[in-house]
C-alpha positions as CSV (number, residue, x, y, z in Angstrom):
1,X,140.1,-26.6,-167.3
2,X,140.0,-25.9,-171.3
3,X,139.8,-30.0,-172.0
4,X,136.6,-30.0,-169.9
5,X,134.7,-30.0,-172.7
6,X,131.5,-32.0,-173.8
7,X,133.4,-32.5,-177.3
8,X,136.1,-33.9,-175.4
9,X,133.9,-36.5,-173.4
10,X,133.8,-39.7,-174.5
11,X,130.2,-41.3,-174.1
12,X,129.3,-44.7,-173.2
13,X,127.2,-47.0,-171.5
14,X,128.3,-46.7,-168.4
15,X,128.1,-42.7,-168.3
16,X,125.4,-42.1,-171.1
17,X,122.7,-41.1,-168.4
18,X,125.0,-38.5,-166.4
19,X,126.4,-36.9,-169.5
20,X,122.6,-36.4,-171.1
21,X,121.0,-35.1,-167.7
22,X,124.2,-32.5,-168.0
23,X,123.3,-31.8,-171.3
24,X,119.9,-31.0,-170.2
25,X,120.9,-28.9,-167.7
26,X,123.6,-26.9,-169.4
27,X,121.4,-25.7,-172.0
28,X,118.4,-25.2,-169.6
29,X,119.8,-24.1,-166.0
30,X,116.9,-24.7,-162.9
31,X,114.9,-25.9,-165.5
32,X,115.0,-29.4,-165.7
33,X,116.8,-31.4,-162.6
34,X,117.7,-29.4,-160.2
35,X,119.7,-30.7,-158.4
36,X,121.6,-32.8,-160.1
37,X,124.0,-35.2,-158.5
38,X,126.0,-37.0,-159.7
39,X,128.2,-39.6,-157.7
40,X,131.1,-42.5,-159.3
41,X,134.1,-43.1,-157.8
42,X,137.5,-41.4,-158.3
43,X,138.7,-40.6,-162.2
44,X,135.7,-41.6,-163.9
45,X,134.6,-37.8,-165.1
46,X,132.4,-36.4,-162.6
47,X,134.6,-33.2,-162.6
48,X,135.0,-33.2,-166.4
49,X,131.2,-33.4,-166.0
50,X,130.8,-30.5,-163.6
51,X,133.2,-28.4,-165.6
52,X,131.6,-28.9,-168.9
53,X,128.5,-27.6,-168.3
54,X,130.1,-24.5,-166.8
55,X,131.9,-23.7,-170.2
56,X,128.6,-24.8,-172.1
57,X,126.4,-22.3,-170.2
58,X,129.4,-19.5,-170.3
59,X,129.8,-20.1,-174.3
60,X,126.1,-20.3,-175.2
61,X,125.3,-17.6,-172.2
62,X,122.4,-19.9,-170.6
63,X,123.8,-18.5,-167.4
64,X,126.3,-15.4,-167.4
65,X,127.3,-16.2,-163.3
66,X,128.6,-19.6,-163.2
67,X,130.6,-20.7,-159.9
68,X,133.0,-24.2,-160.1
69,X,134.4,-24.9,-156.8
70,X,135.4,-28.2,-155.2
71,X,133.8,-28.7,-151.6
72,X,137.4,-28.7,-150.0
73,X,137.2,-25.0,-150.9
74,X,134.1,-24.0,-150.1
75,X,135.3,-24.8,-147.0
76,X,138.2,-23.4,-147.4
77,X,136.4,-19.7,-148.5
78,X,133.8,-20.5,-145.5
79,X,136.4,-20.8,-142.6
80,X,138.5,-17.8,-144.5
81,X,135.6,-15.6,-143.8
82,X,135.1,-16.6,-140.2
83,X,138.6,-15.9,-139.5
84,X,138.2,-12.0,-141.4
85,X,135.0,-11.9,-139.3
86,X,133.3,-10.7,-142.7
87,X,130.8,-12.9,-144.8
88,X,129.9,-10.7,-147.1
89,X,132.2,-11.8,-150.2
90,X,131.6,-15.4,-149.0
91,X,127.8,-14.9,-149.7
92,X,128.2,-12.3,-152.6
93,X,130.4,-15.2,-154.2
94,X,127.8,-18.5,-153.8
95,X,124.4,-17.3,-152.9
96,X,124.0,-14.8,-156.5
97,X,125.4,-17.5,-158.7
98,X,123.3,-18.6,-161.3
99,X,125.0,-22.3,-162.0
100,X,126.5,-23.4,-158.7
101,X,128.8,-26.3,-159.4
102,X,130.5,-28.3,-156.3
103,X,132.7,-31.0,-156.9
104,X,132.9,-33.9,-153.9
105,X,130.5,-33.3,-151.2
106,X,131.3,-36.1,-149.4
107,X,134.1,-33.7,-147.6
108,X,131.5,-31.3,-146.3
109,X,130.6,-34.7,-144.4
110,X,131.4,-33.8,-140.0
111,X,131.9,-30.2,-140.4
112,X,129.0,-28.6,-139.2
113,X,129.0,-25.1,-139.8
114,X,129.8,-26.2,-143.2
115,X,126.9,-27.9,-143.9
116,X,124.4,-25.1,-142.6
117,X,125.8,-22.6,-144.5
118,X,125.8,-25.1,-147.4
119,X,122.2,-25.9,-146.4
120,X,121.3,-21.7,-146.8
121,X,123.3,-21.0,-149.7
122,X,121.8,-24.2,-151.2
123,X,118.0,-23.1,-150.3
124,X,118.4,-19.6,-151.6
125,X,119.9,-20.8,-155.0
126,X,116.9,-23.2,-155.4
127,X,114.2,-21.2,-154.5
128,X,115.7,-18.6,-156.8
129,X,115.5,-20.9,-159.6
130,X,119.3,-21.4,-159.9
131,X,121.0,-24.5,-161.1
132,X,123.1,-26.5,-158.6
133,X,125.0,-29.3,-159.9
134,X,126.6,-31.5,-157.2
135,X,129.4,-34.9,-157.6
136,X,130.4,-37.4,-154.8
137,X,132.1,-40.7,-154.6
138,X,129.0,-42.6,-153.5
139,X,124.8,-41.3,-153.4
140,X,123.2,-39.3,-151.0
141,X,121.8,-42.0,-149.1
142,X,125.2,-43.1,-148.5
143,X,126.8,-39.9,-147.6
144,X,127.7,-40.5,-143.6
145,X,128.1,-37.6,-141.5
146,X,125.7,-35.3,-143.8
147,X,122.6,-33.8,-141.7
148,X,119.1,-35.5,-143.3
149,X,118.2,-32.2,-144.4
150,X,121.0,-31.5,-146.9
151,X,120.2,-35.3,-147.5
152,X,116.9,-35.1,-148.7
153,X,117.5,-31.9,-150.8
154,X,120.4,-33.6,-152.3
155,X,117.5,-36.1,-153.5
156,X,115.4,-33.3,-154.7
157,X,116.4,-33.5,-158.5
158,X,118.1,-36.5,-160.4
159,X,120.9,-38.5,-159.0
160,X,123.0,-40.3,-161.6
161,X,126.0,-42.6,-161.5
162,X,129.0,-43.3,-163.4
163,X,130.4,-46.5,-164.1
164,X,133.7,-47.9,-164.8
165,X,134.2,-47.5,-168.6
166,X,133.6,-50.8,-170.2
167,X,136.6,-52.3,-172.9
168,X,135.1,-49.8,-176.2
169,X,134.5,-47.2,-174.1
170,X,138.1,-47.1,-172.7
171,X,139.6,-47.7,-176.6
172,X,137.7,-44.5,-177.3
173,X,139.3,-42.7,-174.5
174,X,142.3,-43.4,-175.7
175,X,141.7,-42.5,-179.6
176,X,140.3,-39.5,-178.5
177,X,143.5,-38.3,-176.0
178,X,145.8,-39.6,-178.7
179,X,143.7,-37.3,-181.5
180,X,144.0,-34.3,-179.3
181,X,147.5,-34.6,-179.2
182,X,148.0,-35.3,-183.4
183,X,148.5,-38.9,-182.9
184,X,146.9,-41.3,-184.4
185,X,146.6,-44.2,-181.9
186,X,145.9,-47.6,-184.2
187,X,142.9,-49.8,-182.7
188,X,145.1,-52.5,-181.5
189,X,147.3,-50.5,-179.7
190,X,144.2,-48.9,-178.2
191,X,142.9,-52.1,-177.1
192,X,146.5,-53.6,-176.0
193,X,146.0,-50.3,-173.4
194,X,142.7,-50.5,-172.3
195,X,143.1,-53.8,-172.0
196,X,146.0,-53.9,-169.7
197,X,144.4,-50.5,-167.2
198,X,140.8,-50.9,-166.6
199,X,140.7,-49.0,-163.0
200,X,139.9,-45.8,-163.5
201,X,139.8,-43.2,-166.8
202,X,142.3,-40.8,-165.2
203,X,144.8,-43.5,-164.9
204,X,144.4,-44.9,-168.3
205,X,145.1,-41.5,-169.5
206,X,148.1,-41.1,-167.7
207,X,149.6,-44.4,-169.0
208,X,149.0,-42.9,-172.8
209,X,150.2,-40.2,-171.8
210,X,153.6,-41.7,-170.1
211,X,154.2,-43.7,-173.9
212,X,153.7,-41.0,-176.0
213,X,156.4,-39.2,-174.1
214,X,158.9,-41.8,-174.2
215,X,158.2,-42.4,-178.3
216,X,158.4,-39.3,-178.5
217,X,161.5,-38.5,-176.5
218,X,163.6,-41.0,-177.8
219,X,162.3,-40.6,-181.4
220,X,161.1,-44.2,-181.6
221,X,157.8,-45.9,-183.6
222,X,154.8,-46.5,-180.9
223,X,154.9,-50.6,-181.5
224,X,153.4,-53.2,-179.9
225,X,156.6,-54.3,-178.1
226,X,157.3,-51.0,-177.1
227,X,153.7,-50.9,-175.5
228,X,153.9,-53.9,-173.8
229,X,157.5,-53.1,-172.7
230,X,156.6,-50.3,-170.9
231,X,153.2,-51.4,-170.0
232,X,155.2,-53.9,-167.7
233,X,157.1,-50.9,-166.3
234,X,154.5,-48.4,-165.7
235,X,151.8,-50.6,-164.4
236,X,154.4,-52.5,-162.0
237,X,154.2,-51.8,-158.4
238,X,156.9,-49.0,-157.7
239,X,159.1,-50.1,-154.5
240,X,159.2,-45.4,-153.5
241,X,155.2,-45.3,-154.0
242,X,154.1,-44.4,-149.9
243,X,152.0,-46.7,-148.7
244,X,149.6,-46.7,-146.1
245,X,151.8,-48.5,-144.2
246,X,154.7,-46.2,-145.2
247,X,152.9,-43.4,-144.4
248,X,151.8,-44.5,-141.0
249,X,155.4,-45.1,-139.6
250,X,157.0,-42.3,-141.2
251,X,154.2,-40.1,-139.2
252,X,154.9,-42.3,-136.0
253,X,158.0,-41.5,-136.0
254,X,158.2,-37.9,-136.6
255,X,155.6,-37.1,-133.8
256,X,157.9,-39.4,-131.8
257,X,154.7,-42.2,-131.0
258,X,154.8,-45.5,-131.5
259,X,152.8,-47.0,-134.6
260,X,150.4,-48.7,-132.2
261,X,149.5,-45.4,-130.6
262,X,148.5,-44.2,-133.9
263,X,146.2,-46.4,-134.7
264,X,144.9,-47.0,-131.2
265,X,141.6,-45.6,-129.6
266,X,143.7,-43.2,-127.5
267,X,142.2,-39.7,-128.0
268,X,145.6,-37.5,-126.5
269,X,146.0,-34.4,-128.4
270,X,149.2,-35.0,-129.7
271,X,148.5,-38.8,-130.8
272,X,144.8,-37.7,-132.2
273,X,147.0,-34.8,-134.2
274,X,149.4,-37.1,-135.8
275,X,146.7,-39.9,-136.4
276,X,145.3,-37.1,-138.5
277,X,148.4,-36.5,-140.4
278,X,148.4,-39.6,-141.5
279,X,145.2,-39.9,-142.6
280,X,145.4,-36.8,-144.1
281,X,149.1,-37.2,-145.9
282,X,147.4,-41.3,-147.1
283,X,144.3,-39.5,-148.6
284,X,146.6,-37.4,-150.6
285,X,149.2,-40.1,-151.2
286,X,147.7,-42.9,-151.9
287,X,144.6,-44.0,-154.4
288,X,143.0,-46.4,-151.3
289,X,139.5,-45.2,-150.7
290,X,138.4,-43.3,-147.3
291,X,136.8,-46.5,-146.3
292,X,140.5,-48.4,-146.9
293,X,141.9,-45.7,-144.7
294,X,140.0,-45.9,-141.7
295,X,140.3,-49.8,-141.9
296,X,144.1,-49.2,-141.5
297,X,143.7,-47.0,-138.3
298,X,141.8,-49.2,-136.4
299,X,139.1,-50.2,-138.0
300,X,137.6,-46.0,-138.0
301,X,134.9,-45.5,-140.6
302,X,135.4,-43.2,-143.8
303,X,133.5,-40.2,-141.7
304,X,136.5,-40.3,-139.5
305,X,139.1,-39.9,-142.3
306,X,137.1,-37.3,-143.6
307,X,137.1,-35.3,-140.4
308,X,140.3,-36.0,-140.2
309,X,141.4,-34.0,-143.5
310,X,139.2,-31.3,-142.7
311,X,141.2,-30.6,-139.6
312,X,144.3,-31.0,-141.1
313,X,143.4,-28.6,-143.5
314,X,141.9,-25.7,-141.4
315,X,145.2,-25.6,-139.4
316,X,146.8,-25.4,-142.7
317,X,144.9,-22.5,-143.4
318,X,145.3,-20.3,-139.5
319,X,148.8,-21.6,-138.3
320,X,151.9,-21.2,-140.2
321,X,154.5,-23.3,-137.9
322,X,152.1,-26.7,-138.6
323,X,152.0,-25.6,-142.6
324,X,155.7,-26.0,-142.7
325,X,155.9,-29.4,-140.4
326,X,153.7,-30.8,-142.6
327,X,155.7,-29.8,-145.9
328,X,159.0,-31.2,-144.1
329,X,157.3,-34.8,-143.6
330,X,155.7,-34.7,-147.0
Protein backbone atom coordinates (compact mmCIF):
# COMPACT_ATOMS: atom_id res chain seq x y z
CA UNK A 1 0.00 0.00 0.00
CA UNK A 2 1.76 3.46 -1.02
CA UNK A 3 0.52 5.07 2.58
CA UNK A 4 2.52 2.35 4.29
CA UNK A 5 5.12 4.42 4.83
CA UNK A 6 7.38 5.20 7.91
CA UNK A 7 6.81 9.01 7.14
CA UNK A 8 3.28 8.24 7.41
CA UNK A 9 3.47 6.48 10.87
CA UNK A 10 2.61 8.33 13.68
CA UNK A 11 4.89 7.34 16.69
CA UNK A 12 4.04 7.10 20.22
CA UNK A 13 4.37 5.56 23.41
CA UNK A 14 2.43 2.88 22.93
CA UNK A 15 4.19 1.77 19.51
CA UNK A 16 7.69 3.51 19.95
CA UNK A 17 9.42 0.06 20.61
CA UNK A 18 7.87 -1.87 17.45
CA UNK A 19 8.33 1.08 15.03
CA UNK A 20 12.32 1.49 16.19
CA UNK A 21 13.05 -2.48 16.12
CA UNK A 22 11.43 -2.01 12.32
CA UNK A 23 13.62 0.66 11.74
CA UNK A 24 16.50 -1.43 12.73
CA UNK A 25 15.63 -4.04 10.68
CA UNK A 26 14.66 -2.25 7.48
CA UNK A 27 17.91 -0.66 7.13
CA UNK A 28 19.85 -3.76 8.35
CA UNK A 29 17.87 -7.08 7.18
CA UNK A 30 19.09 -10.57 9.28
CA UNK A 31 21.16 -8.35 11.01
CA UNK A 32 19.78 -7.31 14.02
CA UNK A 33 16.35 -9.22 15.33
CA UNK A 34 15.66 -11.73 13.38
CA UNK A 35 12.80 -12.64 13.81
CA UNK A 36 10.91 -9.95 14.68
CA UNK A 37 7.31 -10.31 15.82
CA UNK A 38 5.33 -8.16 16.36
CA UNK A 39 1.80 -8.87 17.90
CA UNK A 40 -1.33 -5.95 19.00
CA UNK A 41 -4.68 -6.42 18.28
CA UNK A 42 -6.65 -5.49 15.18
CA UNK A 43 -6.13 -1.77 13.57
CA UNK A 44 -3.31 -0.63 15.59
CA UNK A 45 -0.50 -0.74 12.57
CA UNK A 46 1.14 -4.01 12.64
CA UNK A 47 0.44 -4.21 8.81
CA UNK A 48 1.48 -0.56 8.23
CA UNK A 49 4.43 -1.89 10.18
CA UNK A 50 5.15 -4.92 8.03
CA UNK A 51 4.60 -2.97 4.87
CA UNK A 52 6.88 -0.13 5.68
CA UNK A 53 9.89 -1.85 6.02
CA UNK A 54 9.19 -3.61 2.70
CA UNK A 55 9.17 -0.14 0.86
CA UNK A 56 12.19 1.10 3.15
CA UNK A 57 14.34 -1.87 2.09
CA UNK A 58 12.94 -1.74 -1.73
CA UNK A 59 13.74 2.27 -1.81
CA UNK A 60 17.12 2.23 -0.11
CA UNK A 61 17.87 -1.46 -1.76
CA UNK A 62 18.86 -3.12 1.71
CA UNK A 63 17.17 -6.06 0.25
CA UNK A 64 16.22 -6.25 -3.63
CA UNK A 65 13.72 -9.64 -2.96
CA UNK A 66 11.27 -8.58 -0.55
CA UNK A 67 7.99 -10.80 -0.09
CA UNK A 68 4.59 -9.22 1.84
CA UNK A 69 2.01 -11.71 2.13
CA UNK A 70 -0.75 -12.18 4.84
CA UNK A 71 -0.72 -15.81 6.43
CA UNK A 72 -4.37 -16.42 4.91
CA UNK A 73 -2.44 -16.51 1.58
CA UNK A 74 0.39 -18.29 2.30
CA UNK A 75 -2.01 -20.66 2.70
CA UNK A 76 -3.80 -19.97 0.16
CA UNK A 77 -0.44 -20.28 -2.45
CA UNK A 78 0.44 -23.57 -0.20
CA UNK A 79 -2.85 -25.54 -0.82
CA UNK A 80 -2.80 -23.93 -4.62
CA UNK A 81 0.28 -25.84 -5.25
CA UNK A 82 -0.90 -29.10 -3.73
CA UNK A 83 -3.84 -29.00 -5.85
CA UNK A 84 -1.33 -28.29 -9.28
CA UNK A 85 0.81 -31.12 -7.70
CA UNK A 86 3.84 -28.66 -8.36
CA UNK A 87 5.82 -26.81 -5.53
CA UNK A 88 8.23 -25.43 -7.26
CA UNK A 89 6.86 -21.68 -7.64
CA UNK A 90 5.52 -22.09 -4.09
CA UNK A 91 9.23 -22.54 -2.92
CA UNK A 92 10.90 -20.39 -5.68
CA UNK A 93 8.37 -17.56 -4.33
CA UNK A 94 9.18 -17.76 -0.19
CA UNK A 95 12.24 -19.77 0.43
CA UNK A 96 14.83 -17.14 -1.98
CA UNK A 97 13.27 -14.07 -0.50
CA UNK A 98 15.50 -11.88 1.18
CA UNK A 99 12.83 -9.94 3.66
CA UNK A 100 9.92 -12.37 4.27
CA UNK A 101 7.08 -10.42 5.71
CA UNK A 102 3.85 -12.41 7.03
CA UNK A 103 1.09 -10.61 8.33
CA UNK A 104 -1.30 -12.64 11.11
CA UNK A 105 0.11 -15.96 12.00
CA UNK A 106 -2.31 -16.68 14.24
CA UNK A 107 -4.33 -18.26 11.05
CA UNK A 108 -1.61 -20.71 10.31
CA UNK A 109 -2.87 -21.93 13.91
CA UNK A 110 -4.63 -26.07 13.26
CA UNK A 111 -3.46 -26.44 9.75
CA UNK A 112 -0.84 -28.70 9.85
CA UNK A 113 0.80 -29.02 6.70
CA UNK A 114 0.84 -25.30 6.85
CA UNK A 115 2.85 -25.01 9.66
CA UNK A 116 5.62 -27.49 8.45
CA UNK A 117 6.14 -26.03 5.37
CA UNK A 118 6.06 -22.64 7.27
CA UNK A 119 8.49 -24.35 9.72
CA UNK A 120 11.13 -25.22 6.36
CA UNK A 121 10.65 -22.20 4.53
CA UNK A 122 11.11 -20.37 7.93
CA UNK A 123 14.52 -22.47 8.75
CA UNK A 124 16.04 -22.01 5.31
CA UNK A 125 15.36 -18.10 5.37
CA UNK A 126 17.12 -17.92 8.75
CA UNK A 127 19.93 -19.99 8.39
CA UNK A 128 20.44 -18.03 5.15
CA UNK A 129 20.66 -14.98 6.92
CA UNK A 130 17.36 -13.53 5.60
CA UNK A 131 15.05 -11.20 7.47
CA UNK A 132 11.59 -12.52 8.56
CA UNK A 133 9.32 -10.22 10.01
CA UNK A 134 6.12 -11.73 11.56
CA UNK A 135 2.56 -9.83 13.23
CA UNK A 136 -0.27 -11.59 15.28
CA UNK A 137 -3.07 -10.51 17.40
CA UNK A 138 -1.56 -11.88 20.64
CA UNK A 139 2.55 -13.37 21.45
CA UNK A 140 3.86 -16.45 20.60
CA UNK A 141 3.37 -17.96 23.87
CA UNK A 142 -0.20 -17.34 23.31
CA UNK A 143 -0.58 -18.60 19.94
CA UNK A 144 -2.98 -21.92 20.45
CA UNK A 145 -2.84 -24.53 17.97
CA UNK A 146 0.91 -23.62 16.77
CA UNK A 147 3.44 -26.73 17.04
CA UNK A 148 6.34 -25.66 19.95
CA UNK A 149 8.77 -25.66 17.34
CA UNK A 150 7.45 -22.85 15.17
CA UNK A 151 6.82 -21.48 18.85
CA UNK A 152 10.18 -21.34 20.03
CA UNK A 153 11.63 -19.98 16.72
CA UNK A 154 9.00 -17.40 16.72
CA UNK A 155 10.79 -16.39 20.14
CA UNK A 156 14.15 -16.55 18.48
CA UNK A 157 14.46 -12.61 17.81
CA UNK A 158 12.49 -9.70 19.45
CA UNK A 159 8.86 -9.82 20.17
CA UNK A 160 7.16 -6.41 20.49
CA UNK A 161 3.73 -5.14 21.12
CA UNK A 162 1.51 -2.48 20.16
CA UNK A 163 -0.66 -0.63 22.31
CA UNK A 164 -3.83 1.16 22.03
CA UNK A 165 -2.85 4.75 21.02
CA UNK A 166 -3.09 6.93 24.06
CA UNK A 167 -5.33 10.61 23.68
CA UNK A 168 -1.98 12.75 21.80
CA UNK A 169 -1.15 9.95 20.02
CA UNK A 170 -4.65 9.56 18.44
CA UNK A 171 -4.84 13.71 17.88
CA UNK A 172 -1.70 13.08 15.75
CA UNK A 173 -3.23 10.38 13.77
CA UNK A 174 -5.72 12.51 12.92
CA UNK A 175 -3.51 15.71 11.99
CA UNK A 176 -1.49 13.59 10.08
CA UNK A 177 -4.60 11.81 7.85
CA UNK A 178 -6.18 15.25 7.60
CA UNK A 179 -2.52 16.83 6.30
CA UNK A 180 -2.36 14.05 3.69
CA UNK A 181 -5.49 14.95 2.41
CA UNK A 182 -4.73 19.17 2.29
CA UNK A 183 -6.74 19.74 5.32
CA UNK A 184 -5.87 21.31 8.01
CA UNK A 185 -7.58 19.62 10.97
CA UNK A 186 -7.55 22.42 14.10
CA UNK A 187 -6.37 20.76 17.53
CA UNK A 188 -9.72 20.89 19.03
CA UNK A 189 -11.45 19.24 16.46
CA UNK A 190 -8.70 16.67 16.64
CA UNK A 191 -9.23 16.10 20.22
CA UNK A 192 -13.24 16.39 19.98
CA UNK A 193 -12.40 13.02 17.54
CA UNK A 194 -10.04 11.17 19.35
CA UNK A 195 -11.74 11.79 22.10
CA UNK A 196 -15.11 10.40 21.16
CA UNK A 197 -13.24 6.82 19.18
CA UNK A 198 -10.50 5.48 21.15
CA UNK A 199 -10.85 1.61 20.00
CA UNK A 200 -8.76 1.10 17.42
CA UNK A 201 -6.52 3.47 14.78
CA UNK A 202 -8.24 2.03 11.73
CA UNK A 203 -11.53 3.09 13.05
CA UNK A 204 -10.56 6.50 14.07
CA UNK A 205 -9.41 7.00 10.68
CA UNK A 206 -12.44 5.90 9.06
CA UNK A 207 -14.62 8.32 11.20
CA UNK A 208 -12.25 11.41 9.75
CA UNK A 209 -12.49 10.12 6.85
CA UNK A 210 -16.58 9.78 6.88
CA UNK A 211 -16.58 13.97 7.98
CA UNK A 212 -14.36 15.14 5.55
CA UNK A 213 -16.59 13.55 2.95
CA UNK A 214 -19.69 14.90 4.11
CA UNK A 215 -18.02 18.74 4.54
CA UNK A 216 -16.84 18.18 1.64
CA UNK A 217 -19.87 17.01 -0.20
CA UNK A 218 -22.22 19.27 0.84
CA UNK A 219 -19.67 22.25 0.73
CA UNK A 220 -20.06 23.04 4.44
CA UNK A 221 -17.24 24.41 7.27
CA UNK A 222 -15.80 21.32 9.41
CA UNK A 223 -17.36 22.92 12.97
CA UNK A 224 -17.67 21.70 16.12
CA UNK A 225 -21.41 21.07 15.76
CA UNK A 226 -21.03 19.50 12.67
CA UNK A 227 -18.44 17.04 14.37
CA UNK A 228 -20.40 16.30 17.14
CA UNK A 229 -23.51 15.96 14.92
CA UNK A 230 -22.23 13.33 13.03
CA UNK A 231 -20.14 11.95 15.67
CA UNK A 232 -23.61 10.90 17.16
CA UNK A 233 -24.43 9.32 13.81
CA UNK A 234 -21.47 7.47 12.92
CA UNK A 235 -20.49 6.08 16.16
CA UNK A 236 -24.24 4.99 16.91
CA UNK A 237 -25.07 1.41 16.76
CA UNK A 238 -26.45 0.77 13.13
CA UNK A 239 -29.89 -1.43 13.48
CA UNK A 240 -28.42 -3.48 9.37
CA UNK A 241 -24.80 -4.07 11.09
CA UNK A 242 -24.87 -8.37 11.26
CA UNK A 243 -24.39 -9.42 14.38
CA UNK A 244 -23.19 -12.49 15.69
CA UNK A 245 -26.52 -13.28 16.47
CA UNK A 246 -27.75 -12.16 13.02
CA UNK A 247 -25.32 -14.02 11.48
CA UNK A 248 -25.96 -17.21 13.32
CA UNK A 249 -29.76 -17.47 12.36
CA UNK A 250 -29.45 -16.25 9.00
CA UNK A 251 -26.88 -19.43 8.47
CA UNK A 252 -29.44 -21.71 10.50
CA UNK A 253 -31.76 -21.06 8.35
CA UNK A 254 -30.28 -21.33 4.98
CA UNK A 255 -28.71 -24.83 5.75
CA UNK A 256 -32.22 -25.51 7.00
CA UNK A 257 -30.91 -26.42 10.98
CA UNK A 258 -32.15 -25.13 13.81
CA UNK A 259 -29.99 -22.37 15.69
CA UNK A 260 -29.39 -24.83 18.63
CA UNK A 261 -27.88 -27.32 16.31
CA UNK A 262 -25.47 -24.85 15.27
CA UNK A 263 -24.05 -24.07 18.26
CA UNK A 264 -24.42 -27.58 19.68
CA UNK A 265 -21.56 -30.29 20.10
CA UNK A 266 -23.09 -32.23 17.24
CA UNK A 267 -20.27 -33.04 14.78
CA UNK A 268 -22.83 -34.15 11.52
CA UNK A 269 -21.29 -32.99 8.34
CA UNK A 270 -23.75 -30.82 7.32
CA UNK A 271 -24.31 -29.01 10.87
CA UNK A 272 -20.27 -28.98 11.38
CA UNK A 273 -20.32 -27.22 7.59
CA UNK A 274 -22.74 -24.55 8.40
CA UNK A 275 -21.36 -23.93 12.05
CA UNK A 276 -18.27 -23.06 9.96
CA UNK A 277 -20.09 -20.67 7.83
CA UNK A 278 -20.96 -18.84 10.40
CA UNK A 279 -18.02 -18.59 12.08
CA UNK A 280 -16.39 -17.90 9.13
CA UNK A 281 -19.11 -15.19 7.61
CA UNK A 282 -18.86 -13.48 11.78
CA UNK A 283 -15.04 -13.30 11.50
CA UNK A 284 -15.48 -11.30 8.36
CA UNK A 285 -18.59 -9.49 9.44
CA UNK A 286 -18.16 -8.47 12.54
CA UNK A 287 -15.11 -6.72 14.74
CA UNK A 288 -15.73 -9.42 17.88
CA UNK A 289 -12.47 -11.15 18.45
CA UNK A 290 -11.93 -15.05 17.68
CA UNK A 291 -12.24 -15.67 21.31
CA UNK A 292 -15.83 -13.65 21.27
CA UNK A 293 -16.75 -15.99 18.44
CA UNK A 294 -16.26 -19.27 19.87
CA UNK A 295 -17.96 -18.10 23.17
CA UNK A 296 -21.10 -17.60 20.89
CA UNK A 297 -21.01 -21.19 19.48
CA UNK A 298 -20.85 -22.96 22.46
CA UNK A 299 -18.41 -21.95 24.46
CA UNK A 300 -15.45 -23.35 21.37
CA UNK A 301 -12.10 -21.74 21.94
CA UNK A 302 -10.48 -19.15 19.28
CA UNK A 303 -8.44 -22.34 17.72
CA UNK A 304 -11.74 -23.63 16.72
CA UNK A 305 -12.88 -20.44 14.86
CA UNK A 306 -9.69 -20.30 13.37
CA UNK A 307 -9.94 -23.81 11.88
CA UNK A 308 -13.08 -23.06 11.09
CA UNK A 309 -12.10 -20.11 8.49
CA UNK A 310 -9.39 -22.10 7.14
CA UNK A 311 -11.86 -24.67 6.03
CA UNK A 312 -14.16 -22.40 4.76
CA UNK A 313 -11.60 -20.99 2.79
CA UNK A 314 -9.92 -24.05 1.10
CA UNK A 315 -13.38 -25.04 -0.30
CA UNK A 316 -13.56 -21.63 -1.49
CA UNK A 317 -10.54 -22.16 -3.31
CA UNK A 318 -11.34 -26.28 -4.96
CA UNK A 319 -15.17 -26.14 -5.27
CA UNK A 320 -17.01 -23.69 -7.26
CA UNK A 321 -20.92 -24.69 -6.29
CA UNK A 322 -19.94 -23.79 -2.31
CA UNK A 323 -18.11 -20.35 -3.64
CA UNK A 324 -21.37 -19.20 -5.03
CA UNK A 325 -23.63 -20.44 -1.87
CA UNK A 326 -21.66 -18.63 0.16
CA UNK A 327 -21.78 -15.23 -1.96
CA UNK A 328 -25.78 -15.81 -2.12
CA UNK A 329 -25.95 -15.81 1.89
CA UNK A 330 -23.38 -13.06 2.27
Amino acid sequence: HPDYTFDNFVVGPSNRLAHASCIAVSQSPGDTYNPLFIYGSSGLGKTHLLQAIGHHCVHHTSARNVVYVSSEKFVSDFIQSIKNKDTTDFVRTYRTADVLLVDDVQFFTQSESTQKEFFHTFNTLHQNGKQIVLSSDCPPNRLKGLEERLISRFQWGLVTGIDKPDLETRMAILKKKAENEGIYLEDAIAQLIAAHVDTNIRELEGILTHLLAHASLKNVPFTRELVLNLLDQTTRPSKNHPTIDNIQRVTARHFSISEDLLISKTRKQEVAMARQVAMYLCRKMTPSSLSTIGLHFGGRDHSTVVHACQSVESKLLTEPSFAERLHRLT
